[in-house]
N, C-alpha and C positions, 0 to 999 in steps of 0.2 A: 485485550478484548474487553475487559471492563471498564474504559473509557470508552469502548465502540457503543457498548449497551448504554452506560450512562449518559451518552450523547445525541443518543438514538435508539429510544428503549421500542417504539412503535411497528420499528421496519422501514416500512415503502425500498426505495430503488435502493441496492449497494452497487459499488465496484469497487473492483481489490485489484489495484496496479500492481504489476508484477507479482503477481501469486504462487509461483512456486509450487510447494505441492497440492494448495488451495487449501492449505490448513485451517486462515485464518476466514475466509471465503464459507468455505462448509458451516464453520463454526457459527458466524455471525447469522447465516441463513438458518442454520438449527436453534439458535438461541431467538431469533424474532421471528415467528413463524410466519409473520405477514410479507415479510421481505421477498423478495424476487433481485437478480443480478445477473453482473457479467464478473468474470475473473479474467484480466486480462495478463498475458503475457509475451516475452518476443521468444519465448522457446519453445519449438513443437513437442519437444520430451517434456515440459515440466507443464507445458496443457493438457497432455496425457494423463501424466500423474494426479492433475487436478481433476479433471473429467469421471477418470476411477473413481479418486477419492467421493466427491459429490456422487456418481450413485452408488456405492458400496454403502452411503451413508442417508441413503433414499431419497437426494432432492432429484426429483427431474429438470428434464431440459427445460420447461417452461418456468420453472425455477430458477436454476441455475447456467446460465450458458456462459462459452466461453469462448473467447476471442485472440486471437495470434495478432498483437500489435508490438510497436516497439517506442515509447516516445521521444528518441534520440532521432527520427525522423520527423519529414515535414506531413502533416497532416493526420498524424497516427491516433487521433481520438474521435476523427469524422465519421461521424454516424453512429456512434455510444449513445451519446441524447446525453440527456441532464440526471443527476444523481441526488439521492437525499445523505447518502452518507458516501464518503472516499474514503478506503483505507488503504496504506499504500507501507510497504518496507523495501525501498528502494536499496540498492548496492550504496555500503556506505564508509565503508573501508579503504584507509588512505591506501596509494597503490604502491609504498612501501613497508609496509603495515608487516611485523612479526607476525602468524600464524600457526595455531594447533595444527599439526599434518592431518588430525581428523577431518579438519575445515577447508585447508589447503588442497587436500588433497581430494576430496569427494563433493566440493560444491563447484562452478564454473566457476572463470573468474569473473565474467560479465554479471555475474550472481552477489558479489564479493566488492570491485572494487570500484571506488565514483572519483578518480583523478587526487592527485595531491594531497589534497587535502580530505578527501572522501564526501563532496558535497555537491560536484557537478551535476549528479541527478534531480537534489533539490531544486538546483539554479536552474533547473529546465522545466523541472513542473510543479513547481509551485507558482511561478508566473501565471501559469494555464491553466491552474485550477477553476476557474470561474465559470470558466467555457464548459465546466463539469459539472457546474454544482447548482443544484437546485435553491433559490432566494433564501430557505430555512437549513441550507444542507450546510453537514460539518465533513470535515476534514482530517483523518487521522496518519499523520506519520508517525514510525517508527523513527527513531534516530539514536545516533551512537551513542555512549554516556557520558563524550566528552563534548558535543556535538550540540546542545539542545539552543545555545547559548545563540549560536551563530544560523541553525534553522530558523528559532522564532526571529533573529534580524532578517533573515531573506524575505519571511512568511509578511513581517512587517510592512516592508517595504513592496510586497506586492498588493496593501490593502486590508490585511487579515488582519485580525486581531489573533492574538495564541495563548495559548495554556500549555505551560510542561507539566506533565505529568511523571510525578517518577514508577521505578519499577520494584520487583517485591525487596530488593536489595539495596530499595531506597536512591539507585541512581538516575538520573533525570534522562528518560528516553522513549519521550512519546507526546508530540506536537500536534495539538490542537488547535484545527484553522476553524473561524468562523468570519 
């Protein structure tokens, strides 16, 4: 989150790909009062969950909305419009990846894992970011800590410039598109 603030301390539009419980979603709308967004996801249980969250935590709907998309299809971000910040923690988990049974056993896999190498999602929307992003807007992935290396090459190669950023344990997992 504090690469989302320092990159975008003002507000204006967010969107949070795959949001989950809208943790990160709530959070950035609470931290930039100016902000307004979409939290988008492909699961109707964890739009729920997000929906909650956001007004248990008083943003409204004209605040906060949220969206049942999937971007593993064609056309899945028509009609979002353009954003000033993207934050995204996509599935990043190779799909033979050892797991805690904590993790294994209580998140989806579609939540968990992104093919072989755990990067298939990046390779799908990071190309597409553009068509999201407002001329000043930034871009925040999550990625794994082993992972950042081969993010900013994709990020690269679709135009972006990137910053890793590490995390409090000092490992590098949080890709910065501009």
């Amino acid at each position: 989150m504090d690469a989302a603030l320092e990159a975008k301390p003002s507000g204006g539009r967010v969107v949070d790909l795959g949001t989950g419980s809208g943790a990160l979603f709530v959070t950035a709308l609470l931290e930039l009062p100016s902000a307004h967004g979409i939290a988008v996801d492909a699961s109707h249980g964890a739009l729920q969950v997000a929906q909650d969250n956001a007004q248990r935590h008083g943003l409204g709907r004209m605040q906060a909305r949220h969206a049942l998309c999937d971007w593993r299809g064609d056309g899945w971000g028509a009609g979002l419009g353009t954003f000033d910040l993207v934050l995204c923690n996509p599935p990043y988990v190779e799909e033979d990846a050892e797991l805690d049974p904590d993790v294994r056993n209580y998140e989806p896999a579609t939540a968990l894992f992104a093919g072989k190498d755990g990067l298939d999602d990046y390779r799908t929307l990071i190309p597409q970011m553009r068509k999201l992003m407002n001329d000043s807007a930034v871009a925040i992935f999550e990625t794994g800590a082993s992972q950042a290396d081969s993010v900013r090459e994709i990020a690269e190669q679709a135009g972006f410039s990137v910053e890793i950023r590490n995390d409090l344990a000092n490992r590098p997992r949080c890709a910065i598109l501009r």
